[in-house]
C-alpha positions in Angstrom: 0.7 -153.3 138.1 3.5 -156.2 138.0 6.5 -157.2 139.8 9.5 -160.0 138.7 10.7 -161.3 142.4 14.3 -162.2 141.0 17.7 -162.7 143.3 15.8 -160.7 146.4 13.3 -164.0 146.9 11.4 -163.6 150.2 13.4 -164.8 153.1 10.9 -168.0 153.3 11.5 -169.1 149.5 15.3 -168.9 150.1 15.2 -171.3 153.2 13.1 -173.8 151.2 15.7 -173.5 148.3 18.6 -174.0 150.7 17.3 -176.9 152.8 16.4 -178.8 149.6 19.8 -178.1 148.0 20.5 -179.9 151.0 18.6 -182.8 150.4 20.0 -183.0 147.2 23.2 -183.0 148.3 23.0 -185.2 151.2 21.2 -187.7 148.8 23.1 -186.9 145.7 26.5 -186.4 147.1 28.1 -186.6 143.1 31.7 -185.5 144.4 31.7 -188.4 147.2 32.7 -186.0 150.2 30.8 -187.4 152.7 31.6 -190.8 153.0 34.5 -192.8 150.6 32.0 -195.8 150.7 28.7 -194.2 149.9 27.6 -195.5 146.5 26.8 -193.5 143.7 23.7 -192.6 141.9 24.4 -194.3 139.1 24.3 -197.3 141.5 21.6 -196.3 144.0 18.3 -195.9 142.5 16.8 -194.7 146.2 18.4 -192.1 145.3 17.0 -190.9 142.0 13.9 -191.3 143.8 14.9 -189.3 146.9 15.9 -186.1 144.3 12.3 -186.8 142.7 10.8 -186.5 146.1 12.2 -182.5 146.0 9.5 -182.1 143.3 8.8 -178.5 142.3 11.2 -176.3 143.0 10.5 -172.5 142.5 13.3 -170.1 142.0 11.2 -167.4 140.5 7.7 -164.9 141.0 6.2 -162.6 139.2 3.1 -160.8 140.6 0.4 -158.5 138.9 -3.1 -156.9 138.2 -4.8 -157.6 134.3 -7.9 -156.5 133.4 -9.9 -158.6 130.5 -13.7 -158.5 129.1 -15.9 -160.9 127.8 -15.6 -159.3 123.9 -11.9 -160.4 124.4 -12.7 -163.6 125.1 -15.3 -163.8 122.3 -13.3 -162.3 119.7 -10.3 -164.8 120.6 -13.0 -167.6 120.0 -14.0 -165.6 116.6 -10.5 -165.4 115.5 -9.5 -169.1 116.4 -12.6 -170.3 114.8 -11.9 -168.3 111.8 -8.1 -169.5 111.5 -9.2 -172.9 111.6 -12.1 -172.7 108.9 -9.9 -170.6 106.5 -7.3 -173.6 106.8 -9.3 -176.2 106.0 -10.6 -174.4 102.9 -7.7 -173.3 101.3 -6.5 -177.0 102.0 -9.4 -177.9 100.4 -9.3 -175.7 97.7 -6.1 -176.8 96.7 -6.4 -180.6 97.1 -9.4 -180.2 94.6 -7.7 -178.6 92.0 -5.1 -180.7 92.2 -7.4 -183.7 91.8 -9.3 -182.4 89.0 -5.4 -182.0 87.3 -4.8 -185.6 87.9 -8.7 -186.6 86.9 -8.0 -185.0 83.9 -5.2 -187.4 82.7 -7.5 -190.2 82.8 -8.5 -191.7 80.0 -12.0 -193.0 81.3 -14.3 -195.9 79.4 -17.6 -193.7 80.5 -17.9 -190.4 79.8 -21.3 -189.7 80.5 -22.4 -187.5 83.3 -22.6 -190.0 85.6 -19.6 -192.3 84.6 -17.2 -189.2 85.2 -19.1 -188.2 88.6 -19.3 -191.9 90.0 -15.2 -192.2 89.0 -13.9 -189.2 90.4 -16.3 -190.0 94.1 -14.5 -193.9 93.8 -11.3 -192.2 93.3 -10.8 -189.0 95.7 -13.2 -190.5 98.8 -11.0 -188.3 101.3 -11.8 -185.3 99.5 -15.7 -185.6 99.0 -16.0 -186.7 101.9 -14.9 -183.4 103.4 -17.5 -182.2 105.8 -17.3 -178.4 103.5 -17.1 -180.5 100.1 -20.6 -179.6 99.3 -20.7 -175.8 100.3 -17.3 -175.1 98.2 -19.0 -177.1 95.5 -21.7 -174.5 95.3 -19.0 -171.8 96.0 -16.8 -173.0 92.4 -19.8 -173.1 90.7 -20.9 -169.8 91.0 -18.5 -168.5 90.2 -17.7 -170.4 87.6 -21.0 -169.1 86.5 -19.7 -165.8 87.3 -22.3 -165.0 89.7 -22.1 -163.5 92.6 -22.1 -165.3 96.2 -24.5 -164.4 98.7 -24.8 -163.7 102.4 -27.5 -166.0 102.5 -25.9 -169.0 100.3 -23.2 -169.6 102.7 -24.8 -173.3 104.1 -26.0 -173.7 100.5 -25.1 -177.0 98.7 -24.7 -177.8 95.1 -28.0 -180.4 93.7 -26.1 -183.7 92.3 -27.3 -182.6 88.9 -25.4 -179.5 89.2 -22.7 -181.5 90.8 -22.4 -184.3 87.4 -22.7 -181.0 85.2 -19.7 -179.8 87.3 -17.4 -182.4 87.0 -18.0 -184.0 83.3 -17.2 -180.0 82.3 -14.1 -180.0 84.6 -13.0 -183.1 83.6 -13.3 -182.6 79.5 -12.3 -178.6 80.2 -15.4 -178.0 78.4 -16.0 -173.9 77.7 -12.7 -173.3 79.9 -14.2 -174.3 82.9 -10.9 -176.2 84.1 -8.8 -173.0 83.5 -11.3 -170.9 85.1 -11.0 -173.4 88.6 -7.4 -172.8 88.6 -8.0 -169.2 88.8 -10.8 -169.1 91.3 -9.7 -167.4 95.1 -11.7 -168.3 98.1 -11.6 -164.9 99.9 -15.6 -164.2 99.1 -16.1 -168.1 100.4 -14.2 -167.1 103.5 -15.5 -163.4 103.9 -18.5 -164.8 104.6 -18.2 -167.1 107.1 -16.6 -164.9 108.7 -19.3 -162.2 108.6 -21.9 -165.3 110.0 -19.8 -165.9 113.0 -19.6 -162.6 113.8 -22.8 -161.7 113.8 -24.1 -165.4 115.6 -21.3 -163.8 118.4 -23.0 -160.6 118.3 -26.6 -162.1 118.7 -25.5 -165.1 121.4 -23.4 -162.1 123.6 -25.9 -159.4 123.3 -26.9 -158.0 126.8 -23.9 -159.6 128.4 -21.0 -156.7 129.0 -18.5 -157.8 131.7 -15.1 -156.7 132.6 -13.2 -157.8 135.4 -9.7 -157.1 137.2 -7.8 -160.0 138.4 -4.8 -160.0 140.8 -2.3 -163.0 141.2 1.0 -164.9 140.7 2.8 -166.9 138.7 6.1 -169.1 139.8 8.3 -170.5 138.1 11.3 -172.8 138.6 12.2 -176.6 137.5 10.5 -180.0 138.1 12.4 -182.7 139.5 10.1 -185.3 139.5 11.2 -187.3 136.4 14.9 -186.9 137.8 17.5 -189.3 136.4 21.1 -189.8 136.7 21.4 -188.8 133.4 20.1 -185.2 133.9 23.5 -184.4 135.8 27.0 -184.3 134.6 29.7 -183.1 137.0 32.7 -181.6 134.6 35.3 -182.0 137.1 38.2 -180.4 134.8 36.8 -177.9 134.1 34.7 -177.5 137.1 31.2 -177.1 135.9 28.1 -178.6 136.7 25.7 -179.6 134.6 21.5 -180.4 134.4 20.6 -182.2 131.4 16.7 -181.8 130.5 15.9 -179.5 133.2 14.4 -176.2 131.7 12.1 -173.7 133.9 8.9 -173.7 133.6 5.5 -172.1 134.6 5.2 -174.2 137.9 2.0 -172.4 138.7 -0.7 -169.5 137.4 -3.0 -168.3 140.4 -5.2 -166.0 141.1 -7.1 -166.4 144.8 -10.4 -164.8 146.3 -8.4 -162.6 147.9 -4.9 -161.6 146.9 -4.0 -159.3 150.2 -6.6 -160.8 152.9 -5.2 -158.5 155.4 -5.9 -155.4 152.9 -9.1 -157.0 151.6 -7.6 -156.6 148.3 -9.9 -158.8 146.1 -8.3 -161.5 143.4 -11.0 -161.5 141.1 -13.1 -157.9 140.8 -16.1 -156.9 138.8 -15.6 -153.8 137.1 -18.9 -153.8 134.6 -21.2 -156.4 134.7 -24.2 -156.8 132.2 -27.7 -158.5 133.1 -27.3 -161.0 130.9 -23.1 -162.0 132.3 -24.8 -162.0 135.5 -27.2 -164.8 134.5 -24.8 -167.3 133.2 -21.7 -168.3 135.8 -20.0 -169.8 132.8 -19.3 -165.9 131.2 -17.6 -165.0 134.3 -15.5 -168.4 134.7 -14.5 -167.8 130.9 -13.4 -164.0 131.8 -11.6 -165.1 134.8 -9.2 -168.0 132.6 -8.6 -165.0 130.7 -7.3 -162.5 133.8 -4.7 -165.9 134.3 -4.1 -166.2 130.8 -2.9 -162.5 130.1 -1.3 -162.7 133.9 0.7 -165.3 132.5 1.7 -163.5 129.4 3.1 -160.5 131.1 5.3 -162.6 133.3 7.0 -164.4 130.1 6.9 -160.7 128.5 8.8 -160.1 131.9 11.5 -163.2 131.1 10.6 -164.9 134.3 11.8 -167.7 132.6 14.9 -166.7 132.4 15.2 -165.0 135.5 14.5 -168.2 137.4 17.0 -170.1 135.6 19.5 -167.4 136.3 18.5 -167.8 139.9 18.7 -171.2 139.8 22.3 -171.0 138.5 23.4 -168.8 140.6 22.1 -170.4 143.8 23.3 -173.5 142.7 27.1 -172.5 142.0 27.1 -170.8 145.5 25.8 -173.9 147.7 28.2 -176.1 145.3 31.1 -174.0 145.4 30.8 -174.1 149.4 30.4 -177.6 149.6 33.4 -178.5 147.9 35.3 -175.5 149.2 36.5 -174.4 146.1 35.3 -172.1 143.5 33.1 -174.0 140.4 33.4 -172.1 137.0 29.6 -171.9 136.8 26.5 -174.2 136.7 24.4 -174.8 133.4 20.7 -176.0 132.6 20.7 -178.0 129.1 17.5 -178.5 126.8 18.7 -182.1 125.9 22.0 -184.2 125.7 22.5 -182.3 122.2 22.9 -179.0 123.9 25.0 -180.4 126.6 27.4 -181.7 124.3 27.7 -178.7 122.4 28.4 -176.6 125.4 31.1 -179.1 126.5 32.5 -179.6 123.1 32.8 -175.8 122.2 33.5 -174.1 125.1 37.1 -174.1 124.1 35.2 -173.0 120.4 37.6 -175.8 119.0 36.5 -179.7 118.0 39.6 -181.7 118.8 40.8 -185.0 118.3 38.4 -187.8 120.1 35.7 -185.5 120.2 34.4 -186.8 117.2 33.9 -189.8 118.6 31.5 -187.8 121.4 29.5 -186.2 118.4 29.0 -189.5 116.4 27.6 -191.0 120.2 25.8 -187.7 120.9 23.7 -187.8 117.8 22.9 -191.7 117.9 22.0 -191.5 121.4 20.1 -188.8 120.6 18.2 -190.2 117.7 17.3 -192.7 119.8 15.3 -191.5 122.8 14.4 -188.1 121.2 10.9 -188.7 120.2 9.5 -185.6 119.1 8.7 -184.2 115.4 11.8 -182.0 115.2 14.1 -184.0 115.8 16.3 -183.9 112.2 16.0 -180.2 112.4 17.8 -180.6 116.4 20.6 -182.8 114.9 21.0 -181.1 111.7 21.2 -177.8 113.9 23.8 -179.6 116.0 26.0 -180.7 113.3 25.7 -176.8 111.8 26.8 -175.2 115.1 30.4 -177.8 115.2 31.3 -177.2 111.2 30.9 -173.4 112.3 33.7 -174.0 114.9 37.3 -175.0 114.4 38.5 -178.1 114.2 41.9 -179.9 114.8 43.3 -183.0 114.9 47.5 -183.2 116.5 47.2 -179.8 115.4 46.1 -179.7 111.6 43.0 -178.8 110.5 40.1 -181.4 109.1 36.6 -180.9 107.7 34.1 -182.5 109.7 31.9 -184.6 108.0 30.8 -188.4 108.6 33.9 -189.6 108.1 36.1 -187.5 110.5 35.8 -190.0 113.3 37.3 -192.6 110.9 39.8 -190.4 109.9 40.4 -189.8 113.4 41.2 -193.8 114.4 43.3 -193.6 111.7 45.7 -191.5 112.4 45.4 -191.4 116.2 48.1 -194.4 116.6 50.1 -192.1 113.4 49.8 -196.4 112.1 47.6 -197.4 109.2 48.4 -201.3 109.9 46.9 -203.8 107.4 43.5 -204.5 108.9 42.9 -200.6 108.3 44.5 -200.7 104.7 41.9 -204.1 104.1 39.2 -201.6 105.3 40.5 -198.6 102.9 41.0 -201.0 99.8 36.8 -202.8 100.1 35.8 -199.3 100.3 33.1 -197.6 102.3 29.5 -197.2 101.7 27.1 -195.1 103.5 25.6 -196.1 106.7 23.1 -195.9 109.2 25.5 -192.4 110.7 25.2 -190.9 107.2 21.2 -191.6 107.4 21.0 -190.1 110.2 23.3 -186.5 110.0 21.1 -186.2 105.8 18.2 -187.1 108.3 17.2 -183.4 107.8 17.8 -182.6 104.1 16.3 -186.0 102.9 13.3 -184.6 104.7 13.2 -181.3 103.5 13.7 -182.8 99.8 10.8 -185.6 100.2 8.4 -182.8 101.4 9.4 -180.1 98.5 8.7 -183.1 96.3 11.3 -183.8 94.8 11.8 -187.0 95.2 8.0 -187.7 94.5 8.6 -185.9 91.3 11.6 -187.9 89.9 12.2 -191.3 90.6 15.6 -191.3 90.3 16.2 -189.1 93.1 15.7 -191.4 96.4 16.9 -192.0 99.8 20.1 -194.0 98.5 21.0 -191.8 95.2 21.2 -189.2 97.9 23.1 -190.4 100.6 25.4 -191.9 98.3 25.9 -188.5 96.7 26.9 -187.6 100.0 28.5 -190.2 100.9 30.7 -189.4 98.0 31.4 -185.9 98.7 32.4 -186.4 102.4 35.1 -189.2 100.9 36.8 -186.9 98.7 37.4 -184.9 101.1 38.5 -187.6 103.3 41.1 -188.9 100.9 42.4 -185.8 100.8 42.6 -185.2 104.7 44.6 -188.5 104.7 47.1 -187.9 102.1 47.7 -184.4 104.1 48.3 -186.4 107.9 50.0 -189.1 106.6 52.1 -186.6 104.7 52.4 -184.1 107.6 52.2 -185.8 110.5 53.5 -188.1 109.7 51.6 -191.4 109.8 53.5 -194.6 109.4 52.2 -197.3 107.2 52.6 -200.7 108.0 55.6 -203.0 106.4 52.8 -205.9 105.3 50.7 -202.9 103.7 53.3 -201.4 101.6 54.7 -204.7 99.8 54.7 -204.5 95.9 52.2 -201.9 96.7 52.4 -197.6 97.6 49.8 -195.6 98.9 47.6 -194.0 96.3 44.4 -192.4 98.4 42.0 -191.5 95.9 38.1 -191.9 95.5 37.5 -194.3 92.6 35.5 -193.8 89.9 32.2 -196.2 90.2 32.7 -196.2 93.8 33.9 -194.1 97.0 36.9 -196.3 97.7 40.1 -196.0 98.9 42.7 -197.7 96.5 46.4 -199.4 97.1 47.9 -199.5 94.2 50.7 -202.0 93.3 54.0 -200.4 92.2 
């Protein structure tokens, strides 16, 4: 049983939306209609705080019935346990090899047993120091020794005799044994474990069948707590609000004693419960998280996210449209200031003119106060989604790259005066912008290990490489405006000298050259 409360929101919800739309508004006032002297937000930070004050706002419910079991919960807990053993071995398994690959290169003054075992401890300390290092030890042994690995060897470790015999054989490749490592899969290593937690599950659970039914809701809508002026941007021209860094979210997962008091319609019910659940309250509070947690699945299965910003949206234009008596195009929740500028930039699908200058701000802003690990993949997913779109400059097409903004203040003033020509002629190297839009693909490259690989591949032989591709195509761009346009060129400039726009050879530079 489930139900999505969407636009019809009980008559209660709706008054507590409206009267602090109010609020908002009264505080907020970002079209300065009720008073000519009231200072704005920008200005007044009593009111940031006042909007913070709104808090939680809920535009969205979703109400239902799960039903969940103990052996779910356990064989969640088998499976996450699993996952996370399984990583850390076939991590594991692949660190050593790679080791003993780069052991093996070494040209070492003691070859003895316990020269070769003492150097590869001093130089891999991470690795044997792995809390499974000595299990998987025994594991590549056997089956080095092509013998078979037990249920009942799973915790076993390798003796450090065993372990010297290992490595000095590894290490010299001595009857193949290097070549048979590199062919060695861990499945059997990880088959069982996997049969011992499963049957430490089976003997801790035994006895202790339970099942219960839980009943509940879960809202949704946005937090306004950590409101700032810069989460709002009024788009008067194109009348359209917008909320910068406001997404819904799960305000709230509940499930009470009672979900209908009046009915006595229980929250939490017991459908089968075992002796042994019944003796231990932490089975049952372990059942009940996971009644909430599969309650709050079937609402996201349900999009109450999106329903609640669609709410929200919709609300909002309505009480906003009313207030300023005139009809707004629409109202529109933003991820981060990356998003929002790509909505306002290509919601005529075309980048035009100044614009560049908003991207090259957009993305250094946001590389700024965007702290979290995808970062490059947001900006290089920003800069994708503009060279998709058109682009124009006084009606002529252009490329954008790094260097349309300077093309841009080029041609803007249709001048190129002497000061820009000086500019042109010492030529233009790649800065901290062209760090920054590569900021994904010098990752990507540095991670495949490429760059590790060969040394003349770094940071700079890259961006310069870029750097040099974007100014070809720049020099051509100019030739075309100045050309087309046309753009004038100053008197001073063009004395004993004619415009020659061309990348030069040993360096990505734009070139006067004297008649």
């Amino acid at each position: 049983m489930g139900k999505l409360i969407g636009k019809g929101t009980s008559l209660v919800l709706q008054i507590i939306f409206v009267v602090a739309l109010v609020l908002v508004f009264s505080w907020f006032d970002p079209f300065d209609l009720l008073a000519p002297t009231k200072r704005t937000l920008k200005n007044t930070p009593v009111q940031v705080q006042s909007i913070r004050e709104i808090g939680q706002l809920i535009t969205a419910e979703y109400y239902g019935e799960v039903i969940a079991s103990l052996k779910e919960v356990i064989g969640d807990q088998e499976y996450s346990e699993m996952q996370e053993f399984n990583y850390i071995v076939d991590d594991l398994h692949k660190e050593f090899k790679l080791a003993i690959s780069d052991f093996a290169e070494e040209n070492l003054p003691d070859k003895s047993k316990n020269g070769i075992y003492n150097s590869f401890k001093k130089a891999f300390p991470d690795l044997t120091g792995n809390s499974l290092y000595n299990t998987y030890l025994y594991y590549i042994f056997e089956k080095i020794k092509d013998r078979n690995y037990k249920r009942n060897e799973n915790n076993k470790t390798l003796s450090i005799e065993n372990k010297k015999t290992l490595m000095k054989r590894l290490y010299l490749n001595r009857y193949g044994w290097r070549n048979l490592l590199m062919e060695i899969e861990t499945d059997e290593f990880k088959n069982i474990r996997k049969e011992k937690i499963e049957r430490d599950a089976k003997k801790t659970y035994r006895h202790s069948r339970l099942v219960m039914i839980g009943r509940g809701w879960v809202k949704a809508g946005f937090d306004f707590r950590e409101f700032t002026d810069r989460n709002f941007r009024y788009e008067k021209s194109r009348k359209r609000i917008h909320f910068i860094g406001l997404q819904p979210q799960i305000i709230s997962a509940t499930i009470n004693p009672w979900f209908i008091p009046e009915e006595g319609v229980e929250g939490f019910e017991f459908l089968i419960a075992g002796r042994g659940a019944r003796l231990k309250p932490e089975y049952t509070k372990m059942v009940k998280q996971r009644c909430l947690d599969k309650l709050q699945k079937q609402a996201m299965e349900k999009q109450i996210l999106q329903r609640s910003q669609e709410n929200a949206e919709g609300h909002l234009k309505e009480f906003f449209s009313l207030m300023l008596g005139e009809e707004l195009t629409g109202v529109y929740f933003h991820t981060d200031y990356l998003d929002y500028t790509l909505d306002v930039i290509l919601s005529d699908s075309v980048v035009r003119n100044d614009e560049v200058y908003t991207i090259d701000s957009a993305i250094a802003y946001f590389n700024q106060t965007y702290t979290f690990d995808n970062k490059a993949k947001r900006i290089s997913d920003f800069i994708t989604s503009l060279k998709n779109a058109s682009h124009n400059f006084y009606g002529l097409d252009f490329t954008l790259n790094t260097k349309s903004s300077l093309l841009f203040s080029l041609i803007q003033d249709r001048l190129i005066d002497s000061l820009e020509a000086l500019q042109l002629e010492n030529g233009i190297k790649p800065g901290i912008k062209d760090s920054i839009w590569y900021m994904n693909d010098l990752k990507i490259k540095k991670e495949s290990g490429r760059m590790k690989n060969n040394p003349v591949l770094n940071t700079d032989s890259i961006l310069n490489a870029r750097n040099n591709e974007d100014m070809k195509v720049f020099c051509t761009e100019l030739n075309r405006f100045i050309n087309t346009l046309p753009v004038d060129i100053a008197p001073s400039v063009l004395k004993n000298k004619k415009i020659d726009i061309k990348t030069a050879d040993d360096s990505c530079r734009i070139i006067l050259k004297k008649e």
